[in-house]
Chimera marker file (.cmm) of the C-alpha trace (Angstrom):
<marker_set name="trace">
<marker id="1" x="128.182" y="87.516" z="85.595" r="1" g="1" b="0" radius="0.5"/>
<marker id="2" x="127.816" y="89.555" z="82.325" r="1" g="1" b="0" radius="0.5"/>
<marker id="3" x="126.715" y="93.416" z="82.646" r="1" g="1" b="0" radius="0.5"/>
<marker id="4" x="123.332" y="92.771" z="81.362" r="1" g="1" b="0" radius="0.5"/>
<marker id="5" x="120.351" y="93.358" z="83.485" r="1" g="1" b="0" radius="0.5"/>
<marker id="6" x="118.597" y="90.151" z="84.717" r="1" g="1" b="0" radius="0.5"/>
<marker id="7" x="115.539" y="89.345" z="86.616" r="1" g="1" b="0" radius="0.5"/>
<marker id="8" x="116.588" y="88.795" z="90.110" r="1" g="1" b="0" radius="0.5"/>
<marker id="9" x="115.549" y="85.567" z="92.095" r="1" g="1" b="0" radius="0.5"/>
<marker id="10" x="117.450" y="87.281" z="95.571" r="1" g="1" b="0" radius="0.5"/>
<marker id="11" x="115.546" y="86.980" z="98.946" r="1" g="1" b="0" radius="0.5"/>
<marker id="12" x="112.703" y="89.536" z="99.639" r="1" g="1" b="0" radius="0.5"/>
<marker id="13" x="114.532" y="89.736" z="102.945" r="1" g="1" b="0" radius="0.5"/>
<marker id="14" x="117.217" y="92.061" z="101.725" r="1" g="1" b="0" radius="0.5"/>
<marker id="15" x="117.766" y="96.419" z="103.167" r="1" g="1" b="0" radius="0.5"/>
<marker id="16" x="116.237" y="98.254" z="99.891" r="1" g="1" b="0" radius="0.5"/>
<marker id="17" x="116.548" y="101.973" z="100.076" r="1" g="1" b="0" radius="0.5"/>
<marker id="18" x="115.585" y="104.369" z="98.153" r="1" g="1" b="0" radius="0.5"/>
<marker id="19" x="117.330" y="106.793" z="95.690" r="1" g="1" b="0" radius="0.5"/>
<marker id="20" x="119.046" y="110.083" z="96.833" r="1" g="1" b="0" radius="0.5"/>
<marker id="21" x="117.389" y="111.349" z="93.679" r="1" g="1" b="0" radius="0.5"/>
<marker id="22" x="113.705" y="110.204" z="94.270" r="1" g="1" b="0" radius="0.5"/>
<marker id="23" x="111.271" y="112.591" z="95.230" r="1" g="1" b="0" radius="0.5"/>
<marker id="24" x="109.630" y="113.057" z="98.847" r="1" g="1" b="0" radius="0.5"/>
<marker id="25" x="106.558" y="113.822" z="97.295" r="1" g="1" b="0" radius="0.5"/>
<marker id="26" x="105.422" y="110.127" z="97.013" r="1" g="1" b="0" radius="0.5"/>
<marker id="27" x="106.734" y="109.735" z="93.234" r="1" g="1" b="0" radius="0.5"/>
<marker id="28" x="109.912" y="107.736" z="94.324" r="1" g="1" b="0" radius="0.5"/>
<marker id="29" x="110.524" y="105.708" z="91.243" r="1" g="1" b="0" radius="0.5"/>
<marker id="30" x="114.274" y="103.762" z="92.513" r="1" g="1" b="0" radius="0.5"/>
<marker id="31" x="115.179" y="101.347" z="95.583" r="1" g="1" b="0" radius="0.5"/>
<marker id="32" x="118.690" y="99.745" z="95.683" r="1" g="1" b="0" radius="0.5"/>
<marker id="33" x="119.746" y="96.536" z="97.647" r="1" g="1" b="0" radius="0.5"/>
<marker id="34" x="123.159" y="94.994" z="97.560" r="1" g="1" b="0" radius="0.5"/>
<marker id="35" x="122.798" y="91.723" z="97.372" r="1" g="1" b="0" radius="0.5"/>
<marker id="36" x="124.780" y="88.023" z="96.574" r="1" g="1" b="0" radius="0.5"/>
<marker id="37" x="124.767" y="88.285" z="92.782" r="1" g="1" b="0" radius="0.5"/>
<marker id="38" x="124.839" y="92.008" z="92.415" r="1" g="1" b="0" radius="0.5"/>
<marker id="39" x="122.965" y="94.982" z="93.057" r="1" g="1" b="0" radius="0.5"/>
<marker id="40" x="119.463" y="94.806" z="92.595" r="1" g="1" b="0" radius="0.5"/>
<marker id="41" x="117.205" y="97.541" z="91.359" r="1" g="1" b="0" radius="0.5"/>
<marker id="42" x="113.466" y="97.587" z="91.641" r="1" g="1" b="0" radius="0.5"/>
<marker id="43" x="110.433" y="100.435" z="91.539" r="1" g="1" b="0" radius="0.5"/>
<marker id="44" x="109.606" y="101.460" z="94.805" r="1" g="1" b="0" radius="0.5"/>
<marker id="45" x="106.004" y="101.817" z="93.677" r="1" g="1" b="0" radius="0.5"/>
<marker id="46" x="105.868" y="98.321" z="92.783" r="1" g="1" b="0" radius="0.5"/>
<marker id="47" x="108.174" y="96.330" z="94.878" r="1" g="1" b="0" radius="0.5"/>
<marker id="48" x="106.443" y="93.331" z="94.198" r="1" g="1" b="0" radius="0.5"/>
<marker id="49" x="106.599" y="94.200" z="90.151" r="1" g="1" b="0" radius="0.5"/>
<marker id="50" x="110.109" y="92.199" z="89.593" r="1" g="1" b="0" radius="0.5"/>
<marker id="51" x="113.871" y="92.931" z="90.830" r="1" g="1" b="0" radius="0.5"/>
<marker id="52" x="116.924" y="93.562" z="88.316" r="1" g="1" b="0" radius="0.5"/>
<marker id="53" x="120.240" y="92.726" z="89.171" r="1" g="1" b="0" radius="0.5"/>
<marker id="54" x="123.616" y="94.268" z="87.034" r="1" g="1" b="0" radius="0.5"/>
<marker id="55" x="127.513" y="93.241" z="88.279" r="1" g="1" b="0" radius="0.5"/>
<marker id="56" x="128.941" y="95.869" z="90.958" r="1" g="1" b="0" radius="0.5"/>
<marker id="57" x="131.030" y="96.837" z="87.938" r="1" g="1" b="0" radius="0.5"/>
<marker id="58" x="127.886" y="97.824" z="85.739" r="1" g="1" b="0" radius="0.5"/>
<marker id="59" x="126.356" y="99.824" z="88.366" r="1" g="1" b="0" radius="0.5"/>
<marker id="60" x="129.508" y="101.349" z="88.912" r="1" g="1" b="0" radius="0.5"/>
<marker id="61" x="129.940" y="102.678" z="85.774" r="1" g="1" b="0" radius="0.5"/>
<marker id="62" x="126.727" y="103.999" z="85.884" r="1" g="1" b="0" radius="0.5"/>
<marker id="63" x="127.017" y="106.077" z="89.029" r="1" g="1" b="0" radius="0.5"/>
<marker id="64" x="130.623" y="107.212" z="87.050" r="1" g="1" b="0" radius="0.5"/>
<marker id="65" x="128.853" y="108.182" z="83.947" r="1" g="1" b="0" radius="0.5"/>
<marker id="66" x="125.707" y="110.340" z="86.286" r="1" g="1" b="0" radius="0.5"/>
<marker id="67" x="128.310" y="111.836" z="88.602" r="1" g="1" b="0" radius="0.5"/>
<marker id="68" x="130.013" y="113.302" z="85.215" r="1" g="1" b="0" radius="0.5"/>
<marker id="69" x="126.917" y="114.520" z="83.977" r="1" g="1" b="0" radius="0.5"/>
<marker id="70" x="125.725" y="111.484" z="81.226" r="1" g="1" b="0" radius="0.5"/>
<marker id="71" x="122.045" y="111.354" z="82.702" r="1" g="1" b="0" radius="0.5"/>
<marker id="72" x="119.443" y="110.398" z="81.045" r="1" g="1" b="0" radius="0.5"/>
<marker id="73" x="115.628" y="110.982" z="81.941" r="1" g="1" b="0" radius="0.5"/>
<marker id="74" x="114.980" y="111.330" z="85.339" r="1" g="1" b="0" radius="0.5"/>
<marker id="75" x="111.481" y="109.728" z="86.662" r="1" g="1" b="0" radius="0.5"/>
<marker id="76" x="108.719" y="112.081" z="86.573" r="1" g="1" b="0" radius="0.5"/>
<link id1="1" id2="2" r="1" g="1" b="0" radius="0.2"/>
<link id1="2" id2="3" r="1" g="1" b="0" radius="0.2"/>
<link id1="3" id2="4" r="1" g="1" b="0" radius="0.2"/>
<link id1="4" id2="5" r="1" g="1" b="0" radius="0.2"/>
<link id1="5" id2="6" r="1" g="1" b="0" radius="0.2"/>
<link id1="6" id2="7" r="1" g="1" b="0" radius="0.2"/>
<link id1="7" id2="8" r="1" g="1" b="0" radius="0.2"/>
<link id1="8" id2="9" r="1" g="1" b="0" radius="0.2"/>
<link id1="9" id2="10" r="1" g="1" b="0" radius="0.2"/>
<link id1="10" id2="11" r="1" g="1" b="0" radius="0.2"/>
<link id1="11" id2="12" r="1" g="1" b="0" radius="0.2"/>
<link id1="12" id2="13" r="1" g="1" b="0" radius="0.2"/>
<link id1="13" id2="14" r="1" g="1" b="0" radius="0.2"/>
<link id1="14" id2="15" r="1" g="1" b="0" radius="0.2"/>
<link id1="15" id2="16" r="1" g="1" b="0" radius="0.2"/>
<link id1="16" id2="17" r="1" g="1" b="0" radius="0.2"/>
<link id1="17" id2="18" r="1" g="1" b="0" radius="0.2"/>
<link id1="18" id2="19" r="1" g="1" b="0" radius="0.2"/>
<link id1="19" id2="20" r="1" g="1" b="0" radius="0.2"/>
<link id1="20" id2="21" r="1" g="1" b="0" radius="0.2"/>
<link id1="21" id2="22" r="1" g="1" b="0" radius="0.2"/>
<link id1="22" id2="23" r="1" g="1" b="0" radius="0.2"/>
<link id1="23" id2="24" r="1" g="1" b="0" radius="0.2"/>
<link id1="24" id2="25" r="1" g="1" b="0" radius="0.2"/>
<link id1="25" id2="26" r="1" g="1" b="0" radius="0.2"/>
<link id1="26" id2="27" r="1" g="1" b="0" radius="0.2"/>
<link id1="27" id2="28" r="1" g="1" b="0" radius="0.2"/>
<link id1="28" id2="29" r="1" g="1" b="0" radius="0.2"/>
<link id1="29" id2="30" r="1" g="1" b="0" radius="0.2"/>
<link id1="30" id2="31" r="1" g="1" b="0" radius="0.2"/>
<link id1="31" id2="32" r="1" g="1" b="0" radius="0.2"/>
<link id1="32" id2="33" r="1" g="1" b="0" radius="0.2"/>
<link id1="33" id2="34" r="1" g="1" b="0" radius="0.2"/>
<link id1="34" id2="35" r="1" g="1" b="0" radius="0.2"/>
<link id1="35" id2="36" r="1" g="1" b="0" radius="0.2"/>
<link id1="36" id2="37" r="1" g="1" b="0" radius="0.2"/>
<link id1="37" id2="38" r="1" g="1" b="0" radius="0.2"/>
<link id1="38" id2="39" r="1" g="1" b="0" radius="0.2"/>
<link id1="39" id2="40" r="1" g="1" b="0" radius="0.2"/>
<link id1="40" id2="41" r="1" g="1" b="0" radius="0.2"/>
<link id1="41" id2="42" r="1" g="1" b="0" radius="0.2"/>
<link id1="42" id2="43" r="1" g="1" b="0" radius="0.2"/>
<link id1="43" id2="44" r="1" g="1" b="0" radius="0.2"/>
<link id1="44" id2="45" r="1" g="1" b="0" radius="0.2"/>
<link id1="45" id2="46" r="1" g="1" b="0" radius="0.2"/>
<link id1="46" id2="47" r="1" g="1" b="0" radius="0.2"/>
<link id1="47" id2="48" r="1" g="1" b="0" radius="0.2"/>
<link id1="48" id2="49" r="1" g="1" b="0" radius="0.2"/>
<link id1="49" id2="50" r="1" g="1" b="0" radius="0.2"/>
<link id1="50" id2="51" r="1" g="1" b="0" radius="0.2"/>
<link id1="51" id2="52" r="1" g="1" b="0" radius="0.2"/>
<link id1="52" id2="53" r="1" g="1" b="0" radius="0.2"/>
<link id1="53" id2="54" r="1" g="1" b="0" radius="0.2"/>
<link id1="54" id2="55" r="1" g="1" b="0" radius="0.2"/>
<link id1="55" id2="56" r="1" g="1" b="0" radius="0.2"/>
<link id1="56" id2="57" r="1" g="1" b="0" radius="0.2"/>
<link id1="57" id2="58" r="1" g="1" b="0" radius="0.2"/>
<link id1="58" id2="59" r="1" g="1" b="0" radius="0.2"/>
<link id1="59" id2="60" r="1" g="1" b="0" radius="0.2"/>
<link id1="60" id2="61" r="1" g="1" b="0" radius="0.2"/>
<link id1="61" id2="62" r="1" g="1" b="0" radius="0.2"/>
<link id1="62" id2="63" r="1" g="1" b="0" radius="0.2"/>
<link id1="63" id2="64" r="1" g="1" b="0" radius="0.2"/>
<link id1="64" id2="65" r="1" g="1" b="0" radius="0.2"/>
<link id1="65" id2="66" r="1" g="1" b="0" radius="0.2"/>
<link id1="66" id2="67" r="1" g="1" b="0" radius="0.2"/>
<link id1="67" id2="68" r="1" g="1" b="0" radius="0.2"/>
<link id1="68" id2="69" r="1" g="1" b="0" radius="0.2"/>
<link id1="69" id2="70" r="1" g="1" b="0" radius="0.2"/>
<link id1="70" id2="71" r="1" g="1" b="0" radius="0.2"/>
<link id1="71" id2="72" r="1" g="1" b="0" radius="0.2"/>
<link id1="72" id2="73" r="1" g="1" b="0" radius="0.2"/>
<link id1="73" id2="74" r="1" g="1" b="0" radius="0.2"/>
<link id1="74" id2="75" r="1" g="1" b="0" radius="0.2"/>
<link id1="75" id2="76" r="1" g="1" b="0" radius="0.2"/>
</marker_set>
């Protein structure tokens, strides 16, 4: 699997959860699931709206790169 984001064609039955970084004020904006190809990533205001799935690697990175500090915008 390459490290580019792909729409995901995983089972609905999979555990989502939701970001440690979402608000509890009903603006979540990021659910996780680990699943077969990946970890998926969809917007827990529209679950129905279309999954992405990047490598274990990729994602990896990225929590590397926000735990040192390289975030970018954070949902409203």
């Amino acid at each position: 699997m390459n490290d580019i984001a792909t729409p995901s064609n995983e089972p609905t039955a999979v555990a989502w959860f939701k970001s440690s970084h979402s608000g509890g004020e009903g603006n979540e904006c990021v659910e996780i699931a680990n699943l077969r190809t990946g970890v998926g990533l969809r917007d827990s205001k529209t679950p129905d709206g279309g999954t992405l799935t990047v490598s274990t690697g990729a994602f990896a990175a990225f929590i590397a790169s926000v735990a040192k500090g390289q975030r970018g915008n954070r949902c409203p």
